[in-house]
C-alpha positions in Angstrom: -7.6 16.7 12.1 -7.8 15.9 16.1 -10.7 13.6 17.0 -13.9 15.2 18.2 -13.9 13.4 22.1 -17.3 12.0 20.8 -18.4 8.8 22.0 -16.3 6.1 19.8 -18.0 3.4 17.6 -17.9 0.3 19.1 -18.0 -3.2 16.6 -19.1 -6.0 18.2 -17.5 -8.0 15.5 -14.9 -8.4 13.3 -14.2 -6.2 10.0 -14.4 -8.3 6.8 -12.9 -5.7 3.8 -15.0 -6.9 1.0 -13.2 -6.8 -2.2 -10.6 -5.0 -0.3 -7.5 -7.7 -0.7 -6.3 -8.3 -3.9 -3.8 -10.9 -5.3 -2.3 -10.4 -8.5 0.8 -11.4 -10.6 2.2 -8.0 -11.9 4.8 -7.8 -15.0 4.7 -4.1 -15.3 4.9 -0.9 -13.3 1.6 -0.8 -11.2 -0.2 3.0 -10.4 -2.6 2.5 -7.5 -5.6 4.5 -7.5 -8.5 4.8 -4.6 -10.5 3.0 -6.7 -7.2 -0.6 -5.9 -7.7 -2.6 -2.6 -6.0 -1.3 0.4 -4.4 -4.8 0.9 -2.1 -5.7 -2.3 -0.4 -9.4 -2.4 1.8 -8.8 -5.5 3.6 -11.1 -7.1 6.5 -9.9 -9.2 8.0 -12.6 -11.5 10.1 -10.0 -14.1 12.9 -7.8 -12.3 12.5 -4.5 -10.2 9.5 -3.0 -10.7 7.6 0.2 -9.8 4.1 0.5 -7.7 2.6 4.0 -7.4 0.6 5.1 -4.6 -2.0 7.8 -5.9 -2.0 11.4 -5.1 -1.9 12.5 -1.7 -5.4 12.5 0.3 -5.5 12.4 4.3 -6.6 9.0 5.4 -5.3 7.0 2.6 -3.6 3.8 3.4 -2.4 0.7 1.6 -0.3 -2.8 2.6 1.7 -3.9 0.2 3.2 -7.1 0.1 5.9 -8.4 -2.4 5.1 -12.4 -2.3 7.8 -12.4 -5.2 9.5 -16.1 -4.3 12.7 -15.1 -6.1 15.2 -11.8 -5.6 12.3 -9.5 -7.2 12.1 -6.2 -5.6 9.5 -3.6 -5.8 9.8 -0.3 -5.4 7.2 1.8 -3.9 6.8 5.5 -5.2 5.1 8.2 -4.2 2.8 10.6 -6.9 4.4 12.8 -9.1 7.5 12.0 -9.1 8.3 12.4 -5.4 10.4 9.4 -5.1 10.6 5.9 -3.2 8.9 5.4 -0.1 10.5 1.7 0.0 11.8 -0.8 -1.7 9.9 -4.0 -0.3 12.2 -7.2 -1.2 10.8 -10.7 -1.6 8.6 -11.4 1.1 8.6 -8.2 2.9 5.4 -6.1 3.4 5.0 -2.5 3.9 2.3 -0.3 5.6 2.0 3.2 3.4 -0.3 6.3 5.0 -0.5 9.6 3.5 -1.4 13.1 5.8 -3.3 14.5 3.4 0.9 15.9 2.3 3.1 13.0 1.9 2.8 9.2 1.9 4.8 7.8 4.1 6.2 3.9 5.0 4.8 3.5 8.9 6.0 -0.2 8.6 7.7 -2.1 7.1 8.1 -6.0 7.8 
């Protein structure tokens, strides 16, 4: 989808994401769906683990960051089985986009 040359929004302030950050401890595999915060502060404390992103829709967009403090990775997979995107390691974040196709990592940090 190309943008329709039609007169942009303009915000004369900044853009608060209500409910849109979450922090959370996680001891299991996570599955995102549209219904998760875009902004994810996870904390894995047990080993490797899995996070999901949900199935593809054009637009959709989550950071991720793995604020594990030890060598706790965690693995970011696309839906259905269509393997990693990334592996974030302690303390690095990741910026995941989908086309409506495919997710894919557009940075990683």
């Amino acid at each position: 989808m190309a943008y329709n040359g039609a007169t942009a929004i303009r915000l004369p302030r900044h853009i608060e994401a209500t409910d849109g950050v979450e922090s959370m401890t996680i001891t299991t595999n996570l599955e995102l769906t549209y219904s998760s915060a875009q902004y994810l502060l996870l904390k894995n404390v047990t080993g490797a683990l899995n996070c999901t992103l949900p199935a593809h829709r054009s637009g959709g967009y989550f950071w991720i960051l793995n604020r594990s403090s030890s060598s706790h990775s965690i693995t970011v997979n696309r839906p259905d089985g269509g393997g990693g995107a990334a592996t974030l390691a302690a303390g690095e974040c990741g910026l995941f986009v989908c086309d409506g196709i495919i997710w894919e990592l557009m940075i990683k940090a």
